[in-house]
FIMARVEX-849640 format. One record per residue: residue number from 1; residue in one letter; y, x, z of N, C-alpha, C in turn. Coordinates in steps of 0.05 Angstrom, whole numbers. Example, Ala and Ser with C-alpha at 12.3 -4.5 7.8 and 13.67 -1.06 7.14 Angstrom:
// FIMARVEX-849640
  resi  resn     n.y     n.x     n.z    ca.y    ca.x    ca.z     c.y     c.x     c.z
     1     A    -114     264     156     -90     246     156     -66     264     156
     2     S     -45     257     142     -21     273     143       1     258     157
//
This chain:
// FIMARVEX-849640
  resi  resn     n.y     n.x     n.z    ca.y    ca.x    ca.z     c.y     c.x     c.z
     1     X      -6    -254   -1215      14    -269   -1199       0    -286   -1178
     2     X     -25    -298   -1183     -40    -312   -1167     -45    -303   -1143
     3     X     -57    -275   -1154     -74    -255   -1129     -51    -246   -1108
     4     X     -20    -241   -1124       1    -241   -1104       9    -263   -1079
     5     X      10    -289   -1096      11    -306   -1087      -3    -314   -1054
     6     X     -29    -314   -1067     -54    -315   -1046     -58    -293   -1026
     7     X     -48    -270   -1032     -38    -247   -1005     -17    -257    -993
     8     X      -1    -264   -1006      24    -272    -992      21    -294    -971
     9     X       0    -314    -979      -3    -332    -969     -24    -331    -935
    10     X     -41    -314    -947     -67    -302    -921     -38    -282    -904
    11     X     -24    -266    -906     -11    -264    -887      10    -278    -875
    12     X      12    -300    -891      36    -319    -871      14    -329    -856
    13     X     -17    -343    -861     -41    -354    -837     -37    -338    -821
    14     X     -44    -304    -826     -46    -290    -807     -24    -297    -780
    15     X       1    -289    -794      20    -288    -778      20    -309    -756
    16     X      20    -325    -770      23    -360    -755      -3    -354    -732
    17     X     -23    -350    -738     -39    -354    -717     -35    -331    -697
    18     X     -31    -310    -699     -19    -282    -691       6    -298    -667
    19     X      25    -304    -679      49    -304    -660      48    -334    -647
    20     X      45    -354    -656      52    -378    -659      15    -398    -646
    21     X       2    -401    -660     -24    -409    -654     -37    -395    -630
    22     X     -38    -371    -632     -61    -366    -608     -47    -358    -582
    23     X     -23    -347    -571      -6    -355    -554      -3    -383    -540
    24     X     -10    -410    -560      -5    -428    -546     -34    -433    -537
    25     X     -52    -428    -558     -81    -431    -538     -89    -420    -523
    26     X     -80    -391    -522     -90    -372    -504     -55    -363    -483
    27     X     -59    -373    -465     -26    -362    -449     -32    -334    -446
    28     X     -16    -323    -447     -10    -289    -434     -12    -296    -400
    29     X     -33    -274    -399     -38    -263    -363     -16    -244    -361
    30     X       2    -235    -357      28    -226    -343       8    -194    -341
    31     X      -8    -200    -315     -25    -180    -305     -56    -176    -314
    32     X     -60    -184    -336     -82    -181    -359    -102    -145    -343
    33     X    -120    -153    -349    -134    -126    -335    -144    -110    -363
    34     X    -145     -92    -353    -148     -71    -389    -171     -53    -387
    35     X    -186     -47    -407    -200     -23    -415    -195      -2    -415
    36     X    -199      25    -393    -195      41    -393    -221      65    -395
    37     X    -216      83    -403    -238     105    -415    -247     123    -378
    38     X    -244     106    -365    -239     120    -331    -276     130    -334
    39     X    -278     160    -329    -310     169    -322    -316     167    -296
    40     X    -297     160    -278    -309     157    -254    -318     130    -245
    41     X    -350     124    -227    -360      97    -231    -346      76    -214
    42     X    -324      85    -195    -308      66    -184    -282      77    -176
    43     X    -263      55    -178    -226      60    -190    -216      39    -180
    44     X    -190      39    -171    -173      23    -178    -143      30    -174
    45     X    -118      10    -192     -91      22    -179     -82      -1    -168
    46     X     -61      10    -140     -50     -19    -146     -20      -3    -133
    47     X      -5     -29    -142      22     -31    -132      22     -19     -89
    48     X      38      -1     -89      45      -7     -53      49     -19     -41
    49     X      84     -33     -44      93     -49     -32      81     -72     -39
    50     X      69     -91     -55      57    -109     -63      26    -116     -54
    51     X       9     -82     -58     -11     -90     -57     -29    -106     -88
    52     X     -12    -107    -104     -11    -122    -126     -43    -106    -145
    53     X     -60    -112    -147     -85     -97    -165     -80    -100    -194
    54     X     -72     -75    -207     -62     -64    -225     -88     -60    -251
    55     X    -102     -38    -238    -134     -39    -248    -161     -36    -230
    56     X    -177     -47    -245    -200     -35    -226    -223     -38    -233
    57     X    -244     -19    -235    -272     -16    -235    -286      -2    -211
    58     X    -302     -24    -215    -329     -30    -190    -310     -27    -155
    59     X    -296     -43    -159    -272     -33    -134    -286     -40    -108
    60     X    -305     -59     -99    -315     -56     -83    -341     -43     -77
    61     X    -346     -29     -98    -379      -8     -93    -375       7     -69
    62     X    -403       1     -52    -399      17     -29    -417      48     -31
    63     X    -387      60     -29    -397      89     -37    -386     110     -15
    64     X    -390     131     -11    -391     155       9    -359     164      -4
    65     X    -341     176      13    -305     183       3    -307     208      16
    66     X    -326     226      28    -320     251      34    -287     253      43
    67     X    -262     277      37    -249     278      54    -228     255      57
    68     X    -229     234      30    -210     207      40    -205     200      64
    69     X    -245     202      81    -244     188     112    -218     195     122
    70     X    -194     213     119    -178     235     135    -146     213     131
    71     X    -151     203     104    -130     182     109    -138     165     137
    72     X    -150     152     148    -159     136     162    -152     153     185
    73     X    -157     186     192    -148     194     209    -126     195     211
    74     X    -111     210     198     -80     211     196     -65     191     192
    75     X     -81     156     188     -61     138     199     -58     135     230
    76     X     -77     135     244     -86     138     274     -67     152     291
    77     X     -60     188     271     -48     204     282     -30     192     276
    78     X      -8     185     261      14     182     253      26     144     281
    79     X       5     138     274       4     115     298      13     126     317
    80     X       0     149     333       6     163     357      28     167     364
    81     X      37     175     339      62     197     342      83     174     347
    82     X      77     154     329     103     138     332     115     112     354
    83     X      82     120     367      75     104     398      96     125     415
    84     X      93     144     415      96     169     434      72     180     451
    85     X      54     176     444      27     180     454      25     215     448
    86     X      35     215     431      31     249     423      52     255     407
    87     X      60     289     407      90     297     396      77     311     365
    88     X      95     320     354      93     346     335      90     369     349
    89     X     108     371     367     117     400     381      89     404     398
    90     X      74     382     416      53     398     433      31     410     425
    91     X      23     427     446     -10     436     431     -30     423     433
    92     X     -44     423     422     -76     417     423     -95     449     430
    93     X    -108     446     440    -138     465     447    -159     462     433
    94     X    -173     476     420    -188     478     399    -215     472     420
    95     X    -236     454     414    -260     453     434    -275     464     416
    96     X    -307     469     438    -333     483     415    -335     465     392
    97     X    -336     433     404    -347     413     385    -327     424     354
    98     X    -306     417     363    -282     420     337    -284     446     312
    99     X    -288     469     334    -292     498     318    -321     496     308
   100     X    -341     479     307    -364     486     294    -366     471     266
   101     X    -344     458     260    -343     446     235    -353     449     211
   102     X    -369     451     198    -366     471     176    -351     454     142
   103     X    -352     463     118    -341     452      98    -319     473     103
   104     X    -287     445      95    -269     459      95    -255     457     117
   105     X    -242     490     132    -234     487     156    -214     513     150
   106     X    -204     513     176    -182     530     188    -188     557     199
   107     X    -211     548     209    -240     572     230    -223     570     260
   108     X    -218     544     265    -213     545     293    -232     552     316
   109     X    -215     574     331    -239     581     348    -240     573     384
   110     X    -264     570     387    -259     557     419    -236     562     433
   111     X    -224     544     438    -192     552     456    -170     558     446
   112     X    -170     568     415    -149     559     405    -127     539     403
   113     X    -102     550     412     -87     527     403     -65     528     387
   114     X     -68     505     374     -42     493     358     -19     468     363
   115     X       1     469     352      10     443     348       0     423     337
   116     X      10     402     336       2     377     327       6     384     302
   117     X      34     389     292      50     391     268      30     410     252
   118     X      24     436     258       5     454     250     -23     440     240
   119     X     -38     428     256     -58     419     250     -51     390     231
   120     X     -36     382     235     -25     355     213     -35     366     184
   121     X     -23     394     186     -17     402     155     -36     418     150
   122     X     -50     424     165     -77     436     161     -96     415     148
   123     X     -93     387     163    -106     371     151    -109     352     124
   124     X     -76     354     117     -67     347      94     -70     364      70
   125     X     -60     389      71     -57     414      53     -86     421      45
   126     X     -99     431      72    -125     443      65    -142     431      69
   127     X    -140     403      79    -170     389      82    -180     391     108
   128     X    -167     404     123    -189     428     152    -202     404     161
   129     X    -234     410     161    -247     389     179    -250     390     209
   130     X    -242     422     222    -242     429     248    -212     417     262
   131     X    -195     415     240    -169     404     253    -175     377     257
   132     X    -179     366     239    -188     338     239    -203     324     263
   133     X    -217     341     267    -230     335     301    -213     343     318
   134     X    -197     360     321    -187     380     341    -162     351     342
   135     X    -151     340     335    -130     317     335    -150     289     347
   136     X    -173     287     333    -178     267     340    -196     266     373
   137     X    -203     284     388    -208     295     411    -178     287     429
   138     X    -149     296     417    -133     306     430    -126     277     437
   139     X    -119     261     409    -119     237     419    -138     214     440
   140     X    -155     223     424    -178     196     446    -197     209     463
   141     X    -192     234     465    -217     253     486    -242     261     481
   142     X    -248     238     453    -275     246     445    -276     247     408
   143     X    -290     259     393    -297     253     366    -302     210     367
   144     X    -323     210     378    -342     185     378    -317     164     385
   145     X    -305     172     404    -282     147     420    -260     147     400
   146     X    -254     166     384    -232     164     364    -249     148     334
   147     X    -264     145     333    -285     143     313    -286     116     312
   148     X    -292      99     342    -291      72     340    -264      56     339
   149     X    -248      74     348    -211      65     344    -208      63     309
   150     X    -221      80     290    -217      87     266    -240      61     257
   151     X    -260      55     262    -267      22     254    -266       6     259
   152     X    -240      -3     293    -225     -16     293    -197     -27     284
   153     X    -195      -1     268    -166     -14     247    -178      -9     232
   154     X    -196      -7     215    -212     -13     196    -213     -39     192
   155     X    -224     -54     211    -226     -85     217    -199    -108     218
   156     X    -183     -87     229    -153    -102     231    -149    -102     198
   157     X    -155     -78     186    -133     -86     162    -164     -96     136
   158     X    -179    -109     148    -190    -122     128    -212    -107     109
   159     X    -215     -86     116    -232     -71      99    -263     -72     104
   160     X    -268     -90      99    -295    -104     102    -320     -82      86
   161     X    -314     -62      64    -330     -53      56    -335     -20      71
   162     X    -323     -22     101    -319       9     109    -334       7     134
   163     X    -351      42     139    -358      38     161    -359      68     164
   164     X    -345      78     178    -332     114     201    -362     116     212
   165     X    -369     147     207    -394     159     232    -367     185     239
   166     X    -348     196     228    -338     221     231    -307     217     229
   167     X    -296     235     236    -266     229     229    -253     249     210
   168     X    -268     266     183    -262     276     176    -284     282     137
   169     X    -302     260     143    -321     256     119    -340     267     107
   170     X    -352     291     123    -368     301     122    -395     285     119
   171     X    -415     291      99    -436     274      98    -445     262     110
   172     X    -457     237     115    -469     230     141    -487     199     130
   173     X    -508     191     139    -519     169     134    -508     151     139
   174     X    -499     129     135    -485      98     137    -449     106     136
   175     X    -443     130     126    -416     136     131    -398     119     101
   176     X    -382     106      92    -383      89      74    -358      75      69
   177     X    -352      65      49    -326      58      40    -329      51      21
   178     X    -313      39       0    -302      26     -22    -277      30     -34
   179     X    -272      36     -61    -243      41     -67    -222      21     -65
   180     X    -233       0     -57    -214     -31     -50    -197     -15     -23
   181     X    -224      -4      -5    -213      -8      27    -197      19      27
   182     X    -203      31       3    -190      65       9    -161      52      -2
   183     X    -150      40     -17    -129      36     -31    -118      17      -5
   184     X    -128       1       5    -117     -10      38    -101      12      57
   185     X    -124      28      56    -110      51      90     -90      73      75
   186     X     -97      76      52     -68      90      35     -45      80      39
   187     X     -44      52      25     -17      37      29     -16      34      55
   188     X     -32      32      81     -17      30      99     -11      60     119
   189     X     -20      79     109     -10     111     117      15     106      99
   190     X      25     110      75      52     118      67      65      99      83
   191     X      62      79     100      91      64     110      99      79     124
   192     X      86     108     144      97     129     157     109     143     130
   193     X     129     153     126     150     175     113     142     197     118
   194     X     134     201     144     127     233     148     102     240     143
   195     X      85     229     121      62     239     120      77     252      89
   196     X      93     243      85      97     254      51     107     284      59
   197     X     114     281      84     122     317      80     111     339      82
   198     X      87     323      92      67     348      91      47     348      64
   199     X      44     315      46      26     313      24      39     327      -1
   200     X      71     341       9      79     348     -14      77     379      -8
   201     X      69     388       2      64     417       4      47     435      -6
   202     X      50     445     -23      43     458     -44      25     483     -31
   203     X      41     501     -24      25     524     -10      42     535      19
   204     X      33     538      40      40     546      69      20     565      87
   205     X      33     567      99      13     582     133      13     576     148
   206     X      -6     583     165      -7     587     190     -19     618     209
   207     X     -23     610     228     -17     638     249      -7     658     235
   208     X      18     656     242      43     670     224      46     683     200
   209     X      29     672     184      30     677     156      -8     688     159
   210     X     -22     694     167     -40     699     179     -64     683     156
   211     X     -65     655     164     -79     633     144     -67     617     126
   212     X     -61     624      96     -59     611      79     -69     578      73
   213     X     -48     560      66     -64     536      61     -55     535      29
   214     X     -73     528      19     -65     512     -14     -67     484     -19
   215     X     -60     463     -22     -61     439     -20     -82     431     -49
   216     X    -104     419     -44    -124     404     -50    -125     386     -82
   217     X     -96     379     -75     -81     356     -95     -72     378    -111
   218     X     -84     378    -135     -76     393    -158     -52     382    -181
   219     X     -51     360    -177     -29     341    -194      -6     338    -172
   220     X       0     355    -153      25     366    -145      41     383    -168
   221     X      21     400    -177      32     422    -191      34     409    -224
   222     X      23     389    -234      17     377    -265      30     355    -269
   223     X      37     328    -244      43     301    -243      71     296    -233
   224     X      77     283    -252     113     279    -242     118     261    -224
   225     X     119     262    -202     119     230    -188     104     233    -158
   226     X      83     257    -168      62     251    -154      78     255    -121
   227     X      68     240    -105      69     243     -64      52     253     -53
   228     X      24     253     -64       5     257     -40     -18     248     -61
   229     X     -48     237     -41     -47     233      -7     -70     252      -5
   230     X     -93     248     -22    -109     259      -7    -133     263     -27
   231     X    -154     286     -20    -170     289     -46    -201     282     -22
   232     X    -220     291     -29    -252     292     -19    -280     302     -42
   233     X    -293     318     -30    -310     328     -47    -334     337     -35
   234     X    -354     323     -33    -383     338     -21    -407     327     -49
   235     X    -430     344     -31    -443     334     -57    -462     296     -52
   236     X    -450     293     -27    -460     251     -30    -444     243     -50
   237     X    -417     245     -44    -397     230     -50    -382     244     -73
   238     X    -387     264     -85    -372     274    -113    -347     273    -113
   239     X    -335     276    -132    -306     285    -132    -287     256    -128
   240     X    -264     259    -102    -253     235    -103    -233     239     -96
   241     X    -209     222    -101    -174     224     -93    -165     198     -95
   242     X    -152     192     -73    -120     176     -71     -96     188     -77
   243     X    -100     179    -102     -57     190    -110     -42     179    -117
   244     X     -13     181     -93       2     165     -94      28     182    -113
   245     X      37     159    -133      61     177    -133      83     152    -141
   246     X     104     160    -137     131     140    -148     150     150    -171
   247     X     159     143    -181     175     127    -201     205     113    -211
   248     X     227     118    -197     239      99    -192     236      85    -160
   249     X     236      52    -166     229      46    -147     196      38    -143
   250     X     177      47    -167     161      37    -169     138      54    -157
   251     X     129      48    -127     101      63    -120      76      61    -129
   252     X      63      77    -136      29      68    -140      11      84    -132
   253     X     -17      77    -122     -37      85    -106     -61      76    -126
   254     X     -70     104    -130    -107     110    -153    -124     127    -139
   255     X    -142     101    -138    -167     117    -118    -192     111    -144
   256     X    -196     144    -137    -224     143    -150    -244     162    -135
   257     X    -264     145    -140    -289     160    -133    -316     164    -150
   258     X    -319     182    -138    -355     198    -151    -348     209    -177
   259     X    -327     223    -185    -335     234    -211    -350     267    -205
   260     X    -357     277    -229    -369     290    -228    -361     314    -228
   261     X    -328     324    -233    -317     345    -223    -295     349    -225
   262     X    -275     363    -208    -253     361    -201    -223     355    -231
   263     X    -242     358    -243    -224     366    -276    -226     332    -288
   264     X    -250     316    -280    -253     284    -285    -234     271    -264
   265     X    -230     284    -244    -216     269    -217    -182     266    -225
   266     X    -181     293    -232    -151     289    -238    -142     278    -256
   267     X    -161     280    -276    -154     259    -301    -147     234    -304
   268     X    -177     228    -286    -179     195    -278    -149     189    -267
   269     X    -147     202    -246    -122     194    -233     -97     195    -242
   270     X    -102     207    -267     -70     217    -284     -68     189    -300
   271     X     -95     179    -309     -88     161    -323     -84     136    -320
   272     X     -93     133    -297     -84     106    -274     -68     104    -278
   273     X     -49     124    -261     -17     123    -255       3     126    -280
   274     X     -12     144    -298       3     136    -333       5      96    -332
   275     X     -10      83    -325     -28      61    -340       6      51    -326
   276     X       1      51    -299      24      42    -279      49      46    -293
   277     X      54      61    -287      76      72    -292      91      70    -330
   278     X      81      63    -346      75      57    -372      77      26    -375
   279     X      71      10    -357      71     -19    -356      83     -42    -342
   280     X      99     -27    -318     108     -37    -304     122     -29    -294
   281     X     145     -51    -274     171     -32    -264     178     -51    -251
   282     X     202     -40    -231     206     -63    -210     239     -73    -210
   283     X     234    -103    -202     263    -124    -211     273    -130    -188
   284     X     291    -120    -190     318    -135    -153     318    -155    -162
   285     X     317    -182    -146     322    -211    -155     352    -210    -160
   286     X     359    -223    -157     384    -230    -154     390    -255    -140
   287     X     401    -266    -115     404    -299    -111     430    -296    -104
   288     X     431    -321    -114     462    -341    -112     473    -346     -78
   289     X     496    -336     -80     504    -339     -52     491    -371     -43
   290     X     502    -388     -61     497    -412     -52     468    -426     -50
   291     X     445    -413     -61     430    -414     -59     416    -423     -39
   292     X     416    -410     -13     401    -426       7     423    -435      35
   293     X     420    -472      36     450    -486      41     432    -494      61
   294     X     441    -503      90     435    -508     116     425    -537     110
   295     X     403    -536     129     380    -563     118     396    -580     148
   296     X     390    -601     141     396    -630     150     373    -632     177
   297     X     379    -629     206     364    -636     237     364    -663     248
   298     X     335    -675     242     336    -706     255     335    -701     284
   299     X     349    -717     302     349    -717     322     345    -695     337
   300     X     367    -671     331     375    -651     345     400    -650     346
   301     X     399    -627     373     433    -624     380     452    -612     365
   302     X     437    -600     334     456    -595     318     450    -612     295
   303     X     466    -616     282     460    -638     256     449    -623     237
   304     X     450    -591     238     447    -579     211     437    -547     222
   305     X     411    -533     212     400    -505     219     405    -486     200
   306     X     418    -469     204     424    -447     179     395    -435     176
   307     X     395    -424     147     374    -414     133     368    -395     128
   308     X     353    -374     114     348    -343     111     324    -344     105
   309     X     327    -315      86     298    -312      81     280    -291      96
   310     X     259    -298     106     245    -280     122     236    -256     119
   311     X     238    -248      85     236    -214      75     244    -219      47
   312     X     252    -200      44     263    -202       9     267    -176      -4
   313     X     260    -174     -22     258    -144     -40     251    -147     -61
   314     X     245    -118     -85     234    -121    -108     209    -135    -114
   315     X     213    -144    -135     183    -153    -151     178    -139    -168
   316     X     154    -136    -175     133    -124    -194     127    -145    -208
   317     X     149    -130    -234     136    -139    -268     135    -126    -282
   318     X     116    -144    -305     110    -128    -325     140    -112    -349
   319     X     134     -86    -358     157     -82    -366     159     -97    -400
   320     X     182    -110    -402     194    -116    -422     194    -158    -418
   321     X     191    -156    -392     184    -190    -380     206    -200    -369
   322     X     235    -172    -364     252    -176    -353     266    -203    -352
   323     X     265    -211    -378     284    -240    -388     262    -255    -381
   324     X     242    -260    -371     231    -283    -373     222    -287    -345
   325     X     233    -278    -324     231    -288    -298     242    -301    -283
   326     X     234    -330    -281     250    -346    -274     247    -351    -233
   327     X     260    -363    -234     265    -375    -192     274    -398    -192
   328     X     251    -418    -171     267    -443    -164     260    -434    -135
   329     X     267    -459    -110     275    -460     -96     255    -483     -89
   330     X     237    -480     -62     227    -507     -50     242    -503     -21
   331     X     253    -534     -15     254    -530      14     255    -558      26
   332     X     255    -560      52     259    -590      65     285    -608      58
   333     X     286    -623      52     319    -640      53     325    -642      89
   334     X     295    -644     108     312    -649     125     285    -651     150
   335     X     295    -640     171     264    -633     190     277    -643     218
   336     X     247    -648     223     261    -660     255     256    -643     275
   337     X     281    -638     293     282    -626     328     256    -630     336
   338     X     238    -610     355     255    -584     352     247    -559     331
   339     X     274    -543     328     262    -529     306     263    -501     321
   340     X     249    -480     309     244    -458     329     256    -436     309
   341     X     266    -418     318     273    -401     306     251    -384     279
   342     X     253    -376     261     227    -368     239     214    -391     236
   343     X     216    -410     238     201    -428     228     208    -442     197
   344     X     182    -445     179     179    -437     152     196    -471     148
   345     X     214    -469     125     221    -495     110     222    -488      85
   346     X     228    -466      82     217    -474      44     210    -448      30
   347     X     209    -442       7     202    -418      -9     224    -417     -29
   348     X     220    -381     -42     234    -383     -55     216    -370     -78
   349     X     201    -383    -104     188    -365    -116     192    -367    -141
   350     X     180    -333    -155     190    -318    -173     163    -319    -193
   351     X     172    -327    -221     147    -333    -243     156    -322    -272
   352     X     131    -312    -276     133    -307    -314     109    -323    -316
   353     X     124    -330    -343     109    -353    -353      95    -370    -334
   354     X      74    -376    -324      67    -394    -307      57    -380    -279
   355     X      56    -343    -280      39    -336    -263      64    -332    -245
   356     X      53    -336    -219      77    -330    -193      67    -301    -186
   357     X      98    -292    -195      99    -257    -192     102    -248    -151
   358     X     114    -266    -135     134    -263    -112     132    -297    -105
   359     X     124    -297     -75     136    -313     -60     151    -316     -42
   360     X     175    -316     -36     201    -314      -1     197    -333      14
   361     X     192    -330      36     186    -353      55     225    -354      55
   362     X     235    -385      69     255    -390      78     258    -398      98
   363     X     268    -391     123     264    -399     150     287    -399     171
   364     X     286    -411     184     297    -430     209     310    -401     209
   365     X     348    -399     215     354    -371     230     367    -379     254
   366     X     362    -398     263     365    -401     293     351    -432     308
   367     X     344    -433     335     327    -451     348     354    -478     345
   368     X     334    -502     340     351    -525     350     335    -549     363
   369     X     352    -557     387     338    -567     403     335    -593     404
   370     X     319    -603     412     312    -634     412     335    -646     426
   371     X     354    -677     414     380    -689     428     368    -694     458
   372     X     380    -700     479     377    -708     505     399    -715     511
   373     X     407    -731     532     435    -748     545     442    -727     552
   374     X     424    -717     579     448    -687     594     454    -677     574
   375     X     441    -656     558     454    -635     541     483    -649     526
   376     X     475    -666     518     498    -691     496     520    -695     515
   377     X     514    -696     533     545    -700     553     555    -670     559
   378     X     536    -655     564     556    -629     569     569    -620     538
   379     X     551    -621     523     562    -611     494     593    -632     482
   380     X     586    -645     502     606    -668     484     632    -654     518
   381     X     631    -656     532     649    -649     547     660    -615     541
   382     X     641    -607     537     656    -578     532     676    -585     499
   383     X     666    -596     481     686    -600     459     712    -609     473
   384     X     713    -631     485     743    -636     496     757    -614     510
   385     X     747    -608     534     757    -589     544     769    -562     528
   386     X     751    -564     500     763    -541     477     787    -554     470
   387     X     789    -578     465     813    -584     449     841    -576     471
//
């Protein structure tokens, strides 16, 4: 009865320190980073719309991405298109430079031409490294001149660990990247829509049935969810993929690099987006009509500036955190003329447990102007004249 006793008793300790004790010494990270069995030596996932880093190993190793570089092109192209700088419908001309490509290509031959649209999906589906030039020529006139456009938004969007010799990733000395900066130019290619319609293409042609493409991304055919984007494989840079796929409303982007063969690549990447997709999910806030109430204007011509939030959408939480996300509200009691239209007065932010999941800016939704006599007399004369 003792020995019962004294079991009984070591699992009520247990318990207690289990639920009760080490919770209060140790808080829960919301977004806790995990051990994963990933064989490839650098990974990461993260959220899309967020940007939010999900997992990651060695995320900034600067390593060679073979055909990834092609996201970076096909954001460029997709830029173009939506400038009007270039159509779907026109052709391009195949130059010597373009047709001497070698790896994976189309076998474009001097003076060949295609559409844009054609070579888009040449580049997506099959990787073509001769298309890949043959666009980036069409656009900027040269390989080299499109090359430094491609490490100038490199630079815009922060990717400090990247540096373009090619526009298509073919080996090359100092040619370079990181899975941080590859998971950057991903998320910002899918904000075009129309790249998914060609990342989802399974198998197509061209010159009228003539050249077969098979698409690269093998977890088209295995992954539920999967979008895209893009695979790469030489022997610097080993086996590597960005894959995006969604969920619901929930997007995610897994870049891995250097594994050692295409059967580790897809894995790796299956199990990212398992990890994702297995742990998280995304919450419409909800706010109270009354929630954000017109702030108080010192010495302006209106006494009072209506409010708004400057972007608002889902958050990314963890799943089963639903009930425990709370929202307060910071904002001015009261700002002085003049106020400018978008101008920030308060936040609106979103927390589990202590970690802030979401922040909403709240801002000025219209200009108010500093009081003055003239204005004050016309404003005050036009009221009478209303009555």
């Amino acid at each position: 009865m003792f020995f019962s006793f004294k079991t009984r008793f070591l699992k009520f300790v247990v318990a207690f320190l289990t639920v009760i004790l080490i919770p209060f010494l140790f808080p829960i990270d919301v977004f806790a980073k995990v051990e994963m069995n990933i064989a490839a030596p650098s990974a990461i996932l993260v959220e899309a719309t967020s940007g939010k880093v999900l997992y990651e190993k060695n995320p900034k190793e600067i390593r060679s991405c073979a055909s990834i570089t092609k996201v970076m092109t096909l954001l460029l192209v997709m830029e173009a298109l939506d400038s009007g700088k270039i159509s779907l419908a026109e052709n391009v001309t195949a130059s010597e430079h373009a047709s001497s490509m070698g790896g994976s290509d189309i076998w474009l031959e001097v003076g060949e031409s295609m559409t844009v649209h054609e070579l888009i999906k040449a580049v997506v589906v099959a990787s073509a490294n001769d298309a890949a030039v043959a666009l980036a020529e069409h656009i900027s006139g040269s390989e080299d001149i499109f090359v430094s456009q491609m490490n100038k938004r490199a630079s815009e969007l922060s990717m400090s660990d990247t540096v373009f010799k090619n526009c298509n990733g073919l080996d090359e000395e100092g040619h370079v990247t990181s899975a941080y900066d590859i998971a950057i130019m991903s998320r910002e290619l899918i904000k075009h829509k129309l790249i998914f319609d060609y990342s989802s293409i399974w198998i197509d042609y061209l010159r009228d049935g003539k050249t077969q493409l098979v698409n690269t991304n093998k977890l088209l055919k295995t992954y539920r969810g999967i979008t895209g984007l893009k695979t790469g494989t030489t022997s610097g840079a080993g086996c590597c993929i960005s894959a995006t796929a969604q969920r619901d409303k929930l997007s995610l982007i897994a870049v891995v690099l250097g594994d050692k063969t295409a059967k580790e690549r897809f894995s790796d990447a299956s199990m990212l987006l398992d990890y994702g997709f297995a742990n998280y999910t995304m919450l419409t806030p909800v706010v109270e009509d009354n929630l954000l109430t017109p702030v108080k204007v010192c010495n302006g011509m209106n006494p009072f500036v209506n409010v708004k939030f400057e972007k608002f959408g889902d958050v990314l939480i963890p799943k089963g955190q639903e009930k425990n996300v709370t929202n307060s509200i910071e904002i001015a009691d009261e700002v002085r003329a003049p106020v400018e239209t978008g101008q920030v007065l308060g936040k609106l932010i979103y927390k589990v447990e202590d970690e802030v999941l979401v922040e909403y800016k709240i801002v000025a939704d219209e200009p108010v102007d500093e009081i003055n006599f003239e204005l004050a007399i016309k404003k005050f004369l036009k009221s009478i004249l209303a009555i």
